[in-house]
C-alpha positions in Angstrom: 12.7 -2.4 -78.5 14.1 -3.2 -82.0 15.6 0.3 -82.0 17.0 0.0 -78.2 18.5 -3.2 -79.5 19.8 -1.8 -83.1 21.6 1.1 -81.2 23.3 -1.3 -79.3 24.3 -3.0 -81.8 25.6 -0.5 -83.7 27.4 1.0 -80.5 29.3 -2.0 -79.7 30.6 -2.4 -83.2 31.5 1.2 -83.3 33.4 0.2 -80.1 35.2 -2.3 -81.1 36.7 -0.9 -84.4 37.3 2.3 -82.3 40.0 -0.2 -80.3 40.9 -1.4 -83.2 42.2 1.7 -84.7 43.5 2.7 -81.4 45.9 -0.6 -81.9 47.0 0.6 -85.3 47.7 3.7 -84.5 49.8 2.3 -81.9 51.6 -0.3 -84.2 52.5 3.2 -86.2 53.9 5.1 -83.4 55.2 2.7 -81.0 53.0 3.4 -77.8 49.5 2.3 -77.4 47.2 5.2 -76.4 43.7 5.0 -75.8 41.6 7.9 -77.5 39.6 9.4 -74.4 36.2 10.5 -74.6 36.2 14.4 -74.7 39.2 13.3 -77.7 36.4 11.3 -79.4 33.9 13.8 -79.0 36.0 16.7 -80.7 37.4 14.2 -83.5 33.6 14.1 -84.3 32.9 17.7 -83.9 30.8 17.8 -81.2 32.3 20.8 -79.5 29.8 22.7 -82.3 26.9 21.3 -80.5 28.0 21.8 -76.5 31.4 21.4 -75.0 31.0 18.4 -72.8 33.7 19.5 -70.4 31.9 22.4 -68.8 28.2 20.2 -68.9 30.3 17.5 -67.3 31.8 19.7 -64.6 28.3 20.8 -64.1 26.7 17.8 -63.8 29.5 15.6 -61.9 31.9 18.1 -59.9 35.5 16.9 -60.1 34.6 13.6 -61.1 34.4 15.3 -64.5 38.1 14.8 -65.5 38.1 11.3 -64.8 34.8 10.7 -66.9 36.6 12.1 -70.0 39.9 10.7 -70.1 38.1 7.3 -69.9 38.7 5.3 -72.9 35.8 6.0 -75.8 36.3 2.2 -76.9 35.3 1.2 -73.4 32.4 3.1 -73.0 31.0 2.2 -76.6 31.8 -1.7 -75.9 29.9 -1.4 -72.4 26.4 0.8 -73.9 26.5 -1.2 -76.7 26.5 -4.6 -74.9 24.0 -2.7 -71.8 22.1 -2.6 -74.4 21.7 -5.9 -76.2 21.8 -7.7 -73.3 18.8 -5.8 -71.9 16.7 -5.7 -74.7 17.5 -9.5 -76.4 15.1 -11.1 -74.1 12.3 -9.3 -75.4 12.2 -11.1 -79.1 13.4 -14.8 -77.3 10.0 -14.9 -75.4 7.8 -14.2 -78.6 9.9 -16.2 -80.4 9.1 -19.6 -78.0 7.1 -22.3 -80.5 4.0 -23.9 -78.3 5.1 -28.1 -77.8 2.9 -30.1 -80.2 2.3 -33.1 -78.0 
């Protein structure tokens, strides 16, 4: 659960300063544009691994182009936060003291 929670954790703050270079880049150029996912996933080289386009068109049809122009920022932010939220309850109910009265 620690691990679930970590990864979390480290996606949501991977998100965030993903949208925060987005909004430098766009202070440089003028124009705020979102870096999409497939965008994400080749700045990190991923397309070495599998070309997510053509699993993504396998696995979700047409809705495939829509997945990966969403923003990467977005869909770091929302697994990262999935994530803490689901697994924070875990340590809060060990964590409960027994009332000394």
């Amino acid at each position: 659960m620690a691990l679930l929670r970590s990864l979390g954790a480290l996606a949501f703050v991977l998100g965030v300063a993903l949208l925060a270079l987005d909004a430098a880049r766009a202070l440089n150029g003028g124009q705020f544009a979102a870096t999409s996912l497939e965008q994400f996933w080749t700045n990190l080289g991923g397309d070495g691994l599998f070309q997510m386009r053509l699993h993504f068109q396998g696995w979700f049809g047409d809705m495939a182009e829509k997945l990966l122009d969403l923003p990467a920022a977005l869909l770091l932010f929302g697994l990262g936060m999935t994530l803490l939220i689901a697994f924070d309850g875990v340590q809060r109910d060990k964590a409960r003291k027994p009332l000394l009265f």
